[in-house]
N, C-alpha and C positions, 0 to 999 in steps of 0.2 A: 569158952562161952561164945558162941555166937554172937558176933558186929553188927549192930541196928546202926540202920542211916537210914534219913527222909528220901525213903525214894523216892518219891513226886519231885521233890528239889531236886534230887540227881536225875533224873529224866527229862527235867524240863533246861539242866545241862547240856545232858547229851543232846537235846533237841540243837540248840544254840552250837555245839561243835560240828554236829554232822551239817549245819548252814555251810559254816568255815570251809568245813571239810569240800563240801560243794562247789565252791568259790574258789577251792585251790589253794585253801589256809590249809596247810599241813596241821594237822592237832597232834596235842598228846595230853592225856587227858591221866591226872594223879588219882589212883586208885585206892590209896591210906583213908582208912578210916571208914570202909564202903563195907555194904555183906556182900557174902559170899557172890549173890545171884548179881550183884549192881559190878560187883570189880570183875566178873565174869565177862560180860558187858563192855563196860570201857576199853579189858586188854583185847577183846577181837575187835572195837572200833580202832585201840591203837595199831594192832596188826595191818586193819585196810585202812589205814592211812598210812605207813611207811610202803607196804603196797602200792598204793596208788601215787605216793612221789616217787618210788622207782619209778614206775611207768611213765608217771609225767616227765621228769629229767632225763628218762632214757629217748621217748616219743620226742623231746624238745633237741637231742644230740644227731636226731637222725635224720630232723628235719632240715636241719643247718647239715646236711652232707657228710658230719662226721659218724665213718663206720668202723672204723680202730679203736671201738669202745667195749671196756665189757658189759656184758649180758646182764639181766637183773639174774639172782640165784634160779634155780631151779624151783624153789618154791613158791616164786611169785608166779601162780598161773595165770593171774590176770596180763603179765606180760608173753604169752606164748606166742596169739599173732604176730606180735612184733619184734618177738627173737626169732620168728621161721621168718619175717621182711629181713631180720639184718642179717640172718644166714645167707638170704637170698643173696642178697647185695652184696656180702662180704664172696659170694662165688662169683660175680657178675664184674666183680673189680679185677679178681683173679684173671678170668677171661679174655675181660678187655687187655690187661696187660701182653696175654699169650698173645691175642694177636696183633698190639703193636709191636711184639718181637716177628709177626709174620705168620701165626700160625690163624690160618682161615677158615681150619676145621671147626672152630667154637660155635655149638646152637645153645640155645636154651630150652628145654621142654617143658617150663614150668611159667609161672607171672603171665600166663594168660595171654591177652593182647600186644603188650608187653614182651614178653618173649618173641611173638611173632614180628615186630617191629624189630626187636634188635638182631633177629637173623636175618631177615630182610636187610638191612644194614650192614650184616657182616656180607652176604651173600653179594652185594652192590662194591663194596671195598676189593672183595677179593675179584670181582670183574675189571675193574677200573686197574686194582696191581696188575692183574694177567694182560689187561692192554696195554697198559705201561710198559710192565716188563718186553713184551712183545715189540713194541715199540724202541724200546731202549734196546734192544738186541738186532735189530734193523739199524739202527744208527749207530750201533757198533760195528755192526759188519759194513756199513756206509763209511764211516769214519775211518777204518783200516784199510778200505779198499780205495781212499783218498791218497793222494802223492806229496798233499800240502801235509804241513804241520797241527793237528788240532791236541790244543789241552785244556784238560777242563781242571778248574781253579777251584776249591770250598771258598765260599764267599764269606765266609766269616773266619777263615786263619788259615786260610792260602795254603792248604795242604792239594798238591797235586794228586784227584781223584781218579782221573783217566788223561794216555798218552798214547797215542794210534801211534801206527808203525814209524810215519811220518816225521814222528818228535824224539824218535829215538838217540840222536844225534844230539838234540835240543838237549833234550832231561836229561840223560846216559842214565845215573843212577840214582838222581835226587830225589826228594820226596817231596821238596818244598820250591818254590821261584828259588828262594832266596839261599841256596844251598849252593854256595860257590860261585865262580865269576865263567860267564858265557855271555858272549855279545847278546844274539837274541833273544835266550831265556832272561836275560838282564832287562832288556827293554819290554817283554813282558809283563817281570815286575813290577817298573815303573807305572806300566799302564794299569795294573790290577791297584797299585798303591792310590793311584789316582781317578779311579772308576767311580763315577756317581750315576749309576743307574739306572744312564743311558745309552743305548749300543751306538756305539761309535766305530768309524773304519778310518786308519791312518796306514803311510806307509813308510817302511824303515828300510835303509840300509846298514848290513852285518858286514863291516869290514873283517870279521873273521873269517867267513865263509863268503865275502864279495858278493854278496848276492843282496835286491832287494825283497822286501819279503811285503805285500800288503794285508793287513791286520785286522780282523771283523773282530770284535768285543760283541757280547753279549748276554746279557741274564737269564736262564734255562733251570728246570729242576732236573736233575738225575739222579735217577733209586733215591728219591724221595726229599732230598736236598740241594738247597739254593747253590748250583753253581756257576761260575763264567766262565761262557767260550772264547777260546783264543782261536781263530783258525787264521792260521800263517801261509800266504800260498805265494809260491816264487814268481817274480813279476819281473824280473831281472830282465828280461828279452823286451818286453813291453816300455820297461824303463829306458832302455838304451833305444829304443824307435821315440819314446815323447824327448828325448834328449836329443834326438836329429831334426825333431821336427820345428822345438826350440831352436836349437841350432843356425836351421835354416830359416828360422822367424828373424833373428839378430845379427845386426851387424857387429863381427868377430874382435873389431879393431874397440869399439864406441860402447857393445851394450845397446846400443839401442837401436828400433827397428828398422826391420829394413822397408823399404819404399811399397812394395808391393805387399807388405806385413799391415805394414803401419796404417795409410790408406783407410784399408776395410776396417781398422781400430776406429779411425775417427769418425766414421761414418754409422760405426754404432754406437758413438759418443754424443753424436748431431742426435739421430731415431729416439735416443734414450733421455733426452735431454727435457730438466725438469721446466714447469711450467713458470714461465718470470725468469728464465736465465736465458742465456746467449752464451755463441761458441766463437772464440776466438783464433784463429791460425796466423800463427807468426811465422815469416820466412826468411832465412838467417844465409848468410854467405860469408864465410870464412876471407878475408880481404890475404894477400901476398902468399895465399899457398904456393905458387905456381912459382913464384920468387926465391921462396924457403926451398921447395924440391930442386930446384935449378940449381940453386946456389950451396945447399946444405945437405941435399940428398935427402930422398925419400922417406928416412928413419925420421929426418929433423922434421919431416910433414907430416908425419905421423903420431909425431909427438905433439904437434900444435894442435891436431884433429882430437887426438886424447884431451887433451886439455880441454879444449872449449865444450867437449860432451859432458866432461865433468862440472864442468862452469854449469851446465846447463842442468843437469843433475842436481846440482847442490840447490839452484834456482828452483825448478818447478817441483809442485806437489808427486808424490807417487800416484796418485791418481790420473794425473796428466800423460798426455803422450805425446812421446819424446822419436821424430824416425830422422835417420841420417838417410838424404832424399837421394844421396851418391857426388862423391869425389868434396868439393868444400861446402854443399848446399844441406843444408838440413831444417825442419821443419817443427814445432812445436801447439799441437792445441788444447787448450783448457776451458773448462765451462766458467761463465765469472755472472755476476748478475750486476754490479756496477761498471760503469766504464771508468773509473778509477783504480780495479782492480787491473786493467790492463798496464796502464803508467806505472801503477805500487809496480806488479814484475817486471817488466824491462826496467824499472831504475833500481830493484835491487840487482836483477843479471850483471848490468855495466856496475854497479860495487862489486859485483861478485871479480867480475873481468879484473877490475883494477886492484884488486887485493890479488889476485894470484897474477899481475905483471908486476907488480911489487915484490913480491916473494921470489921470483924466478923471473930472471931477464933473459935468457938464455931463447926463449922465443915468445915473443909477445904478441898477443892474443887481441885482435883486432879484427873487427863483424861490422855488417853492413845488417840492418833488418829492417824488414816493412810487415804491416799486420793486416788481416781482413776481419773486419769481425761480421759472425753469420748472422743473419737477422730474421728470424722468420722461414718456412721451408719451402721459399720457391727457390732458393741460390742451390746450386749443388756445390758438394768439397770439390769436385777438382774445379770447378771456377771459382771458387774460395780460395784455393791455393796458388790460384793462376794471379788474381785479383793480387793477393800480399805477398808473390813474388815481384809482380810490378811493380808495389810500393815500395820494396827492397832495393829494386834497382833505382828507382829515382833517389832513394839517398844513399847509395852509394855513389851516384853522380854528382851527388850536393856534398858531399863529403869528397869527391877527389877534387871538387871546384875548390872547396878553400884551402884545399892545401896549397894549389898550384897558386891559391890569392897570398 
């Protein structure tokens, strides 16, 4: 027997579902108890609405970027545009992959505007590789036709990527810095251990190979990867010329400069000289050298002259410049902005003096000094040092008076 149901009351349901349905309320609508023509009805509304929430939860995964999803079935046509997009895209992913493995051949003949942009794109990549590559095969045949040492470092785990003919020696067979003990490729390490990001140039000496080597760092990409240049180039010759010219700067016995060094130091101590400060030159005279050589020999004035440069060393700043002017005379000037500051150092010097004639009596360390202090730039150094060498000798005069008192 045929099911009677109000159908005006069930339609004016269905009306009120299909709002839902509109709005994005998924329905599902109970067909018990309806006729034939009414459950008809509800099961194709139920049908477009699980319909139409595939499509909504599929179009909602696709939008968020995720395309490793499956497809609505086959029989949901209302989803076909947007399983031929997520075909699309699930080929477009593929692609993209191939060519961050390198391959440049990838186009797209389909998506339209779209398509034409991403070849355009590929086509721009694959110019910019071939110039690169090009590039980086110029600076390999540069690199090996190099005499210095170059290696290139991965910045994020020190795997040696490239080693020009150069470094052959250096690497021999390693793959890493850290792959066995080598004076230079050791100090390479260090400097990779300790790299922050900005190129830096230092220089080292390989008591392995006696040689010095100066050291360019620097951050570079190669085939496509952050790495650092080492480039090692032998300076050994260069070294041993700044070591004579050093050399010839200093007095061999003292350490400190020599007269015709020194001089042109202080006088770009004066030019440099901050504003509110004054230069002071003190002129120092070794008293009984002449005494001690006569009497004790050469070696024993030798050793008093040691001494009191170290006296003088322990005294004044590194900043300061210290020249032995020749034979017992030597000279000291410093920038000071109080004149208190000149007293505070001559009275630590003379403690300095008298703790080391305490310690060692064997030859005692006795100076005469007079000071000039510069004031302003009409004085030149050498009548600055003419000036507090004068002043030197008059207490040295005042000094052999009361002894003889």
């Amino acid at each position: 027997m045929e099911k009677k149901c109000d159908c005006k009351k069930e339609m004016e349901r269905l009306s009120a579902a299909l709002k839902r349905l509109l709005a994005a309320d998924f329905i599902y609508l109970e067909t018990e108890g309806l006729c034939e023509q009414c459950a008809e009805i509800f099961l194709q509304i139920n049908k477009l609405s699980a319909m139409l929430k595939e499509v909504f939860e599929f179009s909602r995964q696709l939008s968020q970027g995720k395309i490793s999803i499956p497809a609505p079935p086959r029989s949901n046509f209302l989803a076909a545009g947007l399983k031929i997009i997520h075909s699309q895209l699930l080929h477009i992913s593929w692609q993209a992959e191939q060519i961050t493995s390198g391959d440049y051949s990838q186009r797209i003949d389909f998506m339209g505007d779209f398509g034409s942009t991403f070849n355009w794109a590929v086509e721009n990549i694959q110019k910019r590789h071939d110039e690169s590559t090009a590039n980086q095969a110029m600076l390999l045949g540069l690199f090996n036709s190099l005499h210095s040492v170059i290696i290139l470092v991965d910045a994020e785990d020190g795997r040696i990527v490239f080693k020009n003919k150069g470094a052959e020696a250096v690497c021999e067979n390693c793959r890493r810095l850290d792959d066995g003990q080598n004076g230079l490729r050791s100090h390479i390490n260090k400097l990779y251990k300790e790299f922050s990001e900005v190129n830096d140039t230092s220089v080292y000496f390989d008591n392995t190979l006696n040689k010095w080597f100066k050291i360019v760092m620097a951050k570079i990409t190669w085939m496509d990867k952050n790495v650092i240049l080492f480039s090692c180039v032998d300076v050994t010759e260069e070294q041993k010329e700044l070591e004579k010219i050093k050399e010839s700067s200093f007095d061999a016995l003292t350490g400190l400069y020599l007269r015709n060094q020194g001089i042109p130091k202080v006088e770009d101590m004066f030019r440099e000289i901050a504003p509110g400060c004054s230069l002071c030159i003190v002129f120092f005279d070794l008293d009984g050298l002449k005494s001690i050589n006569d009497t004790c020999g050469h070696a024993a004035g030798d050793i008093l002259i040691k001494k009191f440069s170290d006296i003088l060393k322990k005294t004044f700043r590194s900043q300061d410049i210290l020249i032995r002017m020749g034979g017992d005379e030597f000279v000291a000037a410093f920038v000071y902005r109080e004149e208190k500051t000149i007293n505070d150092i001559l009275r630590r010097l003379a403690n300095n003096a008298e703790k080391q004639n305490a310690e060692d009596d064997f030859v005692q360390v006795e100076y005469s000094q007079g000071y000039s202090a510069v004031v302003g730039k009409d004085i030149t150094i050498a009548a600055a040092i003419e000036a507090a060498d004068a002043a030197m000798y008059e207490h040295k005069k005042a000094r052999k008076a009361e002894k003889l008192n």
